[in-house]
Backbone atoms as SQL, in Angstrom:
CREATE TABLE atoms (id INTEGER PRIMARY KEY, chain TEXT, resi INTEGER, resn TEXT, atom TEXT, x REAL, y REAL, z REAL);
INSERT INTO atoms VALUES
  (1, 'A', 1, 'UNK', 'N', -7.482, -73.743, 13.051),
  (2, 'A', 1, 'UNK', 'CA', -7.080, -75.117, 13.198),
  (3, 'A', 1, 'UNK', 'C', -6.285, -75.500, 11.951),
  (4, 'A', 2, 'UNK', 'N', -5.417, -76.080, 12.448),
  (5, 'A', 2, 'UNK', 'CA', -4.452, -76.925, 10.918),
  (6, 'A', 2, 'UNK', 'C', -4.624, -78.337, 11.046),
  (7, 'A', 3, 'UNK', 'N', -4.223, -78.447, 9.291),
  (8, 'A', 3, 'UNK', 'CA', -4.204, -80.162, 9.210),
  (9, 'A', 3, 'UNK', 'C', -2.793, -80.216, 8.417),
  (10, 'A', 4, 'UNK', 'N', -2.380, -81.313, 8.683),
  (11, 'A', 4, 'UNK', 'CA', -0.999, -81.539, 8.094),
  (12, 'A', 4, 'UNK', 'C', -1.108, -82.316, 6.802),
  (13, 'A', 5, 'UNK', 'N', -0.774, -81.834, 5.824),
  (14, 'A', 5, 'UNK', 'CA', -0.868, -82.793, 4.272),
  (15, 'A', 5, 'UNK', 'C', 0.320, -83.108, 4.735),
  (16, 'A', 6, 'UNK', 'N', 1.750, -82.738, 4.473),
  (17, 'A', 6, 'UNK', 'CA', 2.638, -83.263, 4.223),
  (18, 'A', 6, 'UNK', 'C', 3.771, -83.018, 5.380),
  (19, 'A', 7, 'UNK', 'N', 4.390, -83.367, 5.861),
  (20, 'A', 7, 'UNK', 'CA', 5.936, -82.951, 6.729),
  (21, 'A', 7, 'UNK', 'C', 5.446, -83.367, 8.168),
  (22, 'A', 8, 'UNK', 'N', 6.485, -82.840, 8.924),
  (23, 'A', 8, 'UNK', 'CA', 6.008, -82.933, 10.564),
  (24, 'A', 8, 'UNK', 'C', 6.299, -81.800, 11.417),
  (25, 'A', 9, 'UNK', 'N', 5.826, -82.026, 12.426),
  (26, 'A', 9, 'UNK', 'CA', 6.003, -80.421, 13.372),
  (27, 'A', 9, 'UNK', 'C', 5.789, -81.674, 14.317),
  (28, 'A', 10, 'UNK', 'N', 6.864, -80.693, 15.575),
  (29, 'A', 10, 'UNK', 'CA', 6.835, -80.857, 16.932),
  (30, 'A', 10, 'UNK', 'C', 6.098, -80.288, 17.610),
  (31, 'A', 11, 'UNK', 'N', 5.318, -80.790, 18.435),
  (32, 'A', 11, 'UNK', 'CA', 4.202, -79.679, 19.458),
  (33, 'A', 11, 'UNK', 'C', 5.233, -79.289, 20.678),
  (34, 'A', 12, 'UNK', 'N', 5.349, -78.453, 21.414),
  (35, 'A', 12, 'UNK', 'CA', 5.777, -78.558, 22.356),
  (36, 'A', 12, 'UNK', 'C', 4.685, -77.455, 23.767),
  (37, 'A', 13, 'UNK', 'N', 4.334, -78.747, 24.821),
  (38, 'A', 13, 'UNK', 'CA', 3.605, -78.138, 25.351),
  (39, 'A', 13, 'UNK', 'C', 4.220, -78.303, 27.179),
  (40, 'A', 14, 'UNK', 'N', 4.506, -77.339, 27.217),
  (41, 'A', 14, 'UNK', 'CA', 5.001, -77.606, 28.842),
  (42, 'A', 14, 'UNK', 'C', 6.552, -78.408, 28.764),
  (43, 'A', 15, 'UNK', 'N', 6.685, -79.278, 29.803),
  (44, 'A', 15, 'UNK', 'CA', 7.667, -80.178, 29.411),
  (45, 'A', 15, 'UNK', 'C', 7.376, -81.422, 28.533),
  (46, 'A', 16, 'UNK', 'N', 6.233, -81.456, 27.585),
  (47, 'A', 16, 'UNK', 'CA', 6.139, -82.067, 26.876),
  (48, 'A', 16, 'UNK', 'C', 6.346, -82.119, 25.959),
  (49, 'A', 17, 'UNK', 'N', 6.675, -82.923, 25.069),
  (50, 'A', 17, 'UNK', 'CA', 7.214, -83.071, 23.635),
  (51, 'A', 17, 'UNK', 'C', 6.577, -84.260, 22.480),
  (52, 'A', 18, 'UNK', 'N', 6.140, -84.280, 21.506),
  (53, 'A', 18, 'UNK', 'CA', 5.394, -84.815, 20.390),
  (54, 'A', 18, 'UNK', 'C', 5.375, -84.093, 19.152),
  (55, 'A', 19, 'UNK', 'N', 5.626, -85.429, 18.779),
  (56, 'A', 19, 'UNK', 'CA', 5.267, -85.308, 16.851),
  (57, 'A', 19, 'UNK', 'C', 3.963, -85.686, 16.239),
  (58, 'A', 20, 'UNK', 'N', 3.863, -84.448, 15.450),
  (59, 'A', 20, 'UNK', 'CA', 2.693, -84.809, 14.337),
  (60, 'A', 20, 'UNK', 'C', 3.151, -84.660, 13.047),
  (61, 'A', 21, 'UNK', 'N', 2.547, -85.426, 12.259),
  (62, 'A', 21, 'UNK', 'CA', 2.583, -85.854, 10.546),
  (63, 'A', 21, 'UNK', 'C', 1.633, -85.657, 9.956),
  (64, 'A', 22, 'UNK', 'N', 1.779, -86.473, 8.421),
  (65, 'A', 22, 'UNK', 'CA', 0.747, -86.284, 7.385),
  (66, 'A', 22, 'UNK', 'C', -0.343, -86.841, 7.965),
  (67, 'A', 23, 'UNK', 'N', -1.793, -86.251, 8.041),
  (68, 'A', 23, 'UNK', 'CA', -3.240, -86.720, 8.554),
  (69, 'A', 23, 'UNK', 'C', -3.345, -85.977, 10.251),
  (70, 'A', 24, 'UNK', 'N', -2.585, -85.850, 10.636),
  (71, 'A', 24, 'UNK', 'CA', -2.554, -85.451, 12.009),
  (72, 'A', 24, 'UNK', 'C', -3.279, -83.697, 12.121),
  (73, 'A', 25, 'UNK', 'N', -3.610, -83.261, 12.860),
  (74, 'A', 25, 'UNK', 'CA', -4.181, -81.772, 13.276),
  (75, 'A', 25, 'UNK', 'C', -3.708, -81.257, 14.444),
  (76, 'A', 26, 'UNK', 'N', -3.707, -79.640, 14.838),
  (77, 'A', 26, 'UNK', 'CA', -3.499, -79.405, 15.986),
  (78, 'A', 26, 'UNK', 'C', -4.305, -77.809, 15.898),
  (79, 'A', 27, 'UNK', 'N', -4.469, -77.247, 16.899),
  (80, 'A', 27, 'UNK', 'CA', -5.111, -76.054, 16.819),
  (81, 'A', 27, 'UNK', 'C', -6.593, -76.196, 17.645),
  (82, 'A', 28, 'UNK', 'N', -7.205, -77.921, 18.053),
  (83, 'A', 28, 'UNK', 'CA', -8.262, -77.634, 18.410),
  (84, 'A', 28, 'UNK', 'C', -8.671, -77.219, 19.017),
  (85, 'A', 29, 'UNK', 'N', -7.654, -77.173, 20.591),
  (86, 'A', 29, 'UNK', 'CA', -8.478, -76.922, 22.148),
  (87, 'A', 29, 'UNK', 'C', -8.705, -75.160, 21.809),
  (88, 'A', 30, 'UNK', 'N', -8.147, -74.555, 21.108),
  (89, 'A', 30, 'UNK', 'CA', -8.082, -72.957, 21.565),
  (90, 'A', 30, 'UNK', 'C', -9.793, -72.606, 20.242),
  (91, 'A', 31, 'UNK', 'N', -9.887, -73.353, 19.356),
  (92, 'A', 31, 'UNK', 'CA', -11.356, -73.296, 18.789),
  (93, 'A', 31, 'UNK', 'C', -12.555, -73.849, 19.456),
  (94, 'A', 32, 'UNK', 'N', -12.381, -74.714, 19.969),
  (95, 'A', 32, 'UNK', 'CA', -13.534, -76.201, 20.876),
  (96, 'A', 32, 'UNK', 'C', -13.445, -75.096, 22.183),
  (97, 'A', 33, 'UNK', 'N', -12.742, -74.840, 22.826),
  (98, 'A', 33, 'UNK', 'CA', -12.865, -74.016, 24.391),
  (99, 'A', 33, 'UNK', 'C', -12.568, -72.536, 24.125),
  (100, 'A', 34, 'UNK', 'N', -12.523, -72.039, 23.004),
  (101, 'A', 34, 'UNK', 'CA', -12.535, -70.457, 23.045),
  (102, 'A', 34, 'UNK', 'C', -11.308, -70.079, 24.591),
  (103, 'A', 35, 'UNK', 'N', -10.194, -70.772, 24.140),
  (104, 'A', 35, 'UNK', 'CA', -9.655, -70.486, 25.304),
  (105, 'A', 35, 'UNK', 'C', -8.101, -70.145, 24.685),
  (106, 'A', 36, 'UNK', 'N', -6.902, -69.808, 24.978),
  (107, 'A', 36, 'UNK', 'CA', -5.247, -69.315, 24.772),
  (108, 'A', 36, 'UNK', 'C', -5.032, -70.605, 24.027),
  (109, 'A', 37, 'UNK', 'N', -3.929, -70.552, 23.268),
  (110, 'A', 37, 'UNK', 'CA', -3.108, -72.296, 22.932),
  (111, 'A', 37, 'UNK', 'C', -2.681, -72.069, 23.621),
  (112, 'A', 38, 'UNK', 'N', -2.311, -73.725, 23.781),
  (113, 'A', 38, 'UNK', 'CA', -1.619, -74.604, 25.165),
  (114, 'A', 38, 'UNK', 'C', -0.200, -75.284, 24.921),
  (115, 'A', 39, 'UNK', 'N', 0.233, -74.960, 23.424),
  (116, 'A', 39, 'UNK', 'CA', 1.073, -75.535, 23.219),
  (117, 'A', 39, 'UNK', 'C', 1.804, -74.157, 22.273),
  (118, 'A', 40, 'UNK', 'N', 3.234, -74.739, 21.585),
  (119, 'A', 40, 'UNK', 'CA', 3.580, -74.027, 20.159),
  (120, 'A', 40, 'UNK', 'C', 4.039, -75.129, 19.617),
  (121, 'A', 41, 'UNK', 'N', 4.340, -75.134, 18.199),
  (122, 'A', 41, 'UNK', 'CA', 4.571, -75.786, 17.191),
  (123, 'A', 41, 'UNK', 'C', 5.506, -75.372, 16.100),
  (124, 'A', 42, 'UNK', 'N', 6.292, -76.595, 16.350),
  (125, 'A', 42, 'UNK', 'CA', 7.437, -76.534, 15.190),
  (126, 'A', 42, 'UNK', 'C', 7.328, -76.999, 14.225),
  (127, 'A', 43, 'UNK', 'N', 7.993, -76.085, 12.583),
  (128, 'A', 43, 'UNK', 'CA', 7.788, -77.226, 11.665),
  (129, 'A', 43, 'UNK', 'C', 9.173, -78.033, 11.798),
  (130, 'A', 44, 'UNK', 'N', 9.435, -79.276, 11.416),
  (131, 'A', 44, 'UNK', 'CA', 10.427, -79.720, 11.336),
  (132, 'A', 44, 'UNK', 'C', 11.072, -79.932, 9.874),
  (133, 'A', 45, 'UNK', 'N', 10.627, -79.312, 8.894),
  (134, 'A', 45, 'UNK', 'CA', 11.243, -79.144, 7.709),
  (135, 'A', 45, 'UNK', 'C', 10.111, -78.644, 7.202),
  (136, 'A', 46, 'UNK', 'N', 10.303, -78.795, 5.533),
  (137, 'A', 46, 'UNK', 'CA', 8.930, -78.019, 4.486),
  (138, 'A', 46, 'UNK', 'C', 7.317, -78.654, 4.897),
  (139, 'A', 47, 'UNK', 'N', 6.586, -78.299, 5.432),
  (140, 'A', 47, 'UNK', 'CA', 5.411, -78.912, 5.733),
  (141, 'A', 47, 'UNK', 'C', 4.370, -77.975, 4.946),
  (142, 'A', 48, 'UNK', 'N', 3.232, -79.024, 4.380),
  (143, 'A', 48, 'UNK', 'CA', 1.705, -78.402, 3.797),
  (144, 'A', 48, 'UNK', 'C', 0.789, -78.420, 4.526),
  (145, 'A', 49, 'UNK', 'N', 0.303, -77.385, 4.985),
  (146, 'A', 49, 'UNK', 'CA', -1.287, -76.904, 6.519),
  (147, 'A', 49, 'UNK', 'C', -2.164, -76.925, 5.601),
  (148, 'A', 50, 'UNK', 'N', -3.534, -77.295, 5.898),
  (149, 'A', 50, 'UNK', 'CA', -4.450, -76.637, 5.683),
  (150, 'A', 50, 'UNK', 'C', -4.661, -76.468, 6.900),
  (151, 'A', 51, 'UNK', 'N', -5.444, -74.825, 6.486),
  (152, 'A', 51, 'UNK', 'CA', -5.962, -74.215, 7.952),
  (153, 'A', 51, 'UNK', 'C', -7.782, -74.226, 7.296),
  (154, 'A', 52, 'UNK', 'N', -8.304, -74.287, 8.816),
  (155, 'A', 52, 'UNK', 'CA', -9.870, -74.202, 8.559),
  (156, 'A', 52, 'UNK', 'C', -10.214, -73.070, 9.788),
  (157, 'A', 53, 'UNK', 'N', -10.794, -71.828, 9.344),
  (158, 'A', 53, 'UNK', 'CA', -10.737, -70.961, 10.020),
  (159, 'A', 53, 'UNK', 'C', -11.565, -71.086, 10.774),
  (160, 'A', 54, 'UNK', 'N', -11.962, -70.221, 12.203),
  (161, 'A', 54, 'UNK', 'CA', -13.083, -70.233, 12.824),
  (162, 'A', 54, 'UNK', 'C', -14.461, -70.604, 12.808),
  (163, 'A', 55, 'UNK', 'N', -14.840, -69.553, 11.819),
  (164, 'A', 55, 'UNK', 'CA', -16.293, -70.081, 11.748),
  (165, 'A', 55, 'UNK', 'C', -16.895, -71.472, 10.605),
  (166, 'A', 56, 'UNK', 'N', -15.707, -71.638, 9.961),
  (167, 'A', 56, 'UNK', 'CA', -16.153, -72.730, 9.140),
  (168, 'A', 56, 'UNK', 'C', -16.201, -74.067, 10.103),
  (169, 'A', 57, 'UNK', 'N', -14.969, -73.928, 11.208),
  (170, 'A', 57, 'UNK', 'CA', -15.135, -75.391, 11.782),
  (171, 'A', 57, 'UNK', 'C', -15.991, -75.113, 12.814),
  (172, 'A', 58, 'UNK', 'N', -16.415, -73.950, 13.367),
  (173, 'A', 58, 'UNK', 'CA', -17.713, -73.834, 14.286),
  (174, 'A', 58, 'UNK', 'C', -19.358, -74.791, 13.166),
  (175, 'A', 59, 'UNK', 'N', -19.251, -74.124, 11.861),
  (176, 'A', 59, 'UNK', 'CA', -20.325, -74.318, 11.056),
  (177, 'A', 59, 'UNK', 'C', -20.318, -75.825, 10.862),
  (178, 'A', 60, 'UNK', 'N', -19.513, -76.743, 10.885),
  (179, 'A', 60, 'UNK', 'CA', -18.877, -77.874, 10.336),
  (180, 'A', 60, 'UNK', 'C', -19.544, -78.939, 11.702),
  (181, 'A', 61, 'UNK', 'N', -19.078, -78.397, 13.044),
  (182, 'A', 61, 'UNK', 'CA', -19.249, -79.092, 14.128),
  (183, 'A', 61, 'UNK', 'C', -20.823, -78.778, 14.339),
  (184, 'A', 62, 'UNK', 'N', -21.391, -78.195, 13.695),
  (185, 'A', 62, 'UNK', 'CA', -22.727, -77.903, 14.319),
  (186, 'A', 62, 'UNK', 'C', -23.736, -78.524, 12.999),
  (187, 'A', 63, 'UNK', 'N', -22.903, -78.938, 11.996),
  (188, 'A', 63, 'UNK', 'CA', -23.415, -79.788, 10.797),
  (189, 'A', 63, 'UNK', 'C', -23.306, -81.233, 11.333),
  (190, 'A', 64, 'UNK', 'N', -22.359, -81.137, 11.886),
  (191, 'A', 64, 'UNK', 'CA', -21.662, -82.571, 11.957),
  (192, 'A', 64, 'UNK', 'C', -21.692, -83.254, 13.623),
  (193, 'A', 65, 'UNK', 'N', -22.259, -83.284, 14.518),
  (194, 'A', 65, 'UNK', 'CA', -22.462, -83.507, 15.873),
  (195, 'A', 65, 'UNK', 'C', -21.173, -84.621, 16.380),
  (196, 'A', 66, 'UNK', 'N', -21.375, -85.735, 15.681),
  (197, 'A', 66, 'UNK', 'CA', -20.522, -86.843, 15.744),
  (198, 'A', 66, 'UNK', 'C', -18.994, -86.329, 15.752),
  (199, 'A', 67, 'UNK', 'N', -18.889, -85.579, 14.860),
  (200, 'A', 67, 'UNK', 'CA', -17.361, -85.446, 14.854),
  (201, 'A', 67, 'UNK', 'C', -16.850, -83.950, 15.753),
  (202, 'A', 68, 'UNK', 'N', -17.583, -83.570, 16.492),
  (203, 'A', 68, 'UNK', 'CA', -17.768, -82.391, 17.491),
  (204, 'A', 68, 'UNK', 'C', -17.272, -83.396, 18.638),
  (205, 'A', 69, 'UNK', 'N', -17.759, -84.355, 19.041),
  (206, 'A', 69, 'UNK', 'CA', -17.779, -85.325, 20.247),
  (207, 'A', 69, 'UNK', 'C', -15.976, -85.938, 19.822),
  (208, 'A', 70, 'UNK', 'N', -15.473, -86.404, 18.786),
  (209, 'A', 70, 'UNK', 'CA', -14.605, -86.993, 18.173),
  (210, 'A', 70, 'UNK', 'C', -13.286, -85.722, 18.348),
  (211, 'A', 71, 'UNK', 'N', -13.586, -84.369, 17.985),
  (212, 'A', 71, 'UNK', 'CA', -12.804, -83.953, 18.330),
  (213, 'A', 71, 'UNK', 'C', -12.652, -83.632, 19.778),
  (214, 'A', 72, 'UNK', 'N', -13.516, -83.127, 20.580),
  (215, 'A', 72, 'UNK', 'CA', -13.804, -83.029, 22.127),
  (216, 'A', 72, 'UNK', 'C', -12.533, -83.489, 22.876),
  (217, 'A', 73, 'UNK', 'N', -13.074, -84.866, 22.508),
  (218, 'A', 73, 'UNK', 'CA', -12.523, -85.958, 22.937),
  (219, 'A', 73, 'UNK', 'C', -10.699, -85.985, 22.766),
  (220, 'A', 74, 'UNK', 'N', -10.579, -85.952, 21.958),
  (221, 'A', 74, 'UNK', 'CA', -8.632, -85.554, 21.476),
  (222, 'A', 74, 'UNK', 'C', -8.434, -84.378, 22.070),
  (223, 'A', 75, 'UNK', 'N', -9.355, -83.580, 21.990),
  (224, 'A', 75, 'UNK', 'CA', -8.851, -81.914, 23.134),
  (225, 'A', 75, 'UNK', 'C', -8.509, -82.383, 24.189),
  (226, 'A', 76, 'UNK', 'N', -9.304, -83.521, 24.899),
  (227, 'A', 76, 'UNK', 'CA', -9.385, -83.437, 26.477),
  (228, 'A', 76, 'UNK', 'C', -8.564, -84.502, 26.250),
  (229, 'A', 77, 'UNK', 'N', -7.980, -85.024, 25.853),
  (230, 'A', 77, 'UNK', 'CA', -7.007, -85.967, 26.055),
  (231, 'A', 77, 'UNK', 'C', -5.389, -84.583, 26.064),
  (232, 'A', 78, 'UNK', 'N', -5.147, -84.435, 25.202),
  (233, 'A', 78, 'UNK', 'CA', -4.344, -83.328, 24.642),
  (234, 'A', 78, 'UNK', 'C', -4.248, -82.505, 26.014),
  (235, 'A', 79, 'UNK', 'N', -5.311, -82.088, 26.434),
  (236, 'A', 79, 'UNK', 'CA', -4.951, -81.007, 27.792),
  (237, 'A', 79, 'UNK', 'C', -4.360, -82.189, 29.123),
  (238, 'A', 80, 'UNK', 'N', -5.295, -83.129, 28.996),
  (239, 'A', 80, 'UNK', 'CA', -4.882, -84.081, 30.302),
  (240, 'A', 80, 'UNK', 'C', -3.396, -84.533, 30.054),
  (241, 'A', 81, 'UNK', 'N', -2.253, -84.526, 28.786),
  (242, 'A', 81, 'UNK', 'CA', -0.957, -84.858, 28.574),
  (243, 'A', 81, 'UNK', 'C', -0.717, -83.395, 29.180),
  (244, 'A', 82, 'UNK', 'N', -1.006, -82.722, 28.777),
  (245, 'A', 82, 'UNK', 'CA', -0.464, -81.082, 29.104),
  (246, 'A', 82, 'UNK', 'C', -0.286, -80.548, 30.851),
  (247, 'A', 83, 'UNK', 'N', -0.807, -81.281, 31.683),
  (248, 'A', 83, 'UNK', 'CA', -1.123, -81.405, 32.681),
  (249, 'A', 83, 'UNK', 'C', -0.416, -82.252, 33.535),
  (250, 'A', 84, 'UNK', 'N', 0.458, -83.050, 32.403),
  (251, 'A', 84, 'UNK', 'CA', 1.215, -84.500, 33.656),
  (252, 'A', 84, 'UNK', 'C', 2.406, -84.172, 33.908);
C-alpha cells in the first residue's frame, strides 16, 4: 500500500480516471481482499510514497479494528467507481 507525502498520480481504472495527492493512498483493495489491482497509477511529476508492506498493515488493522472498517469502506467504494 502507498501513501502520498508529496506530488500526484493519476489512478486509472477501467474507463475511469482520478487524481490523488498529498494525504491520499492507493494500493488497498489488492491488501484488504488478497485479490489482483484494479487499477494502475501514474505519477504525474516527482512524487514521495510511503509504502507499508503487507504484513505491517495486516498487523496494524488487527491492532487497530476501527480503521480496518475505515479502510473497508474506501475499498468498496473504489471497486463500486470501478464498476460504473
Amino acid at each position: 500500500m502507498y501513501f502520498i507525502s508529496t506530488g500526484s498520480v493519476e489512478v486509472l481504472a477501467g474507463d475511469q480516471r482520478f487524481l490523488l495527492g498529498s494525504g491520499d493512498f492507493f494500493g488497498e483493495i489488492a491488501l484488504l481482499f488478497d485479490r489482483p489491482r484494479t487499477a494502475e497509477v501514474v505519477a504525474l511529476g516527482y512524487c514521495n510514497l510511503l509504502v507499508l508492506h503487507t504484513s505491517a498493515f495486516r498487523a496494524f488493522l488487527d491492532e487497530v479494528p476501527e480503521v480496518r472498517k475505515i479502510m473497508e469502506s474506501v475499498a468498496a467504494e473504489r471497486l463500486e467507481q470501478d464498476e460504473l
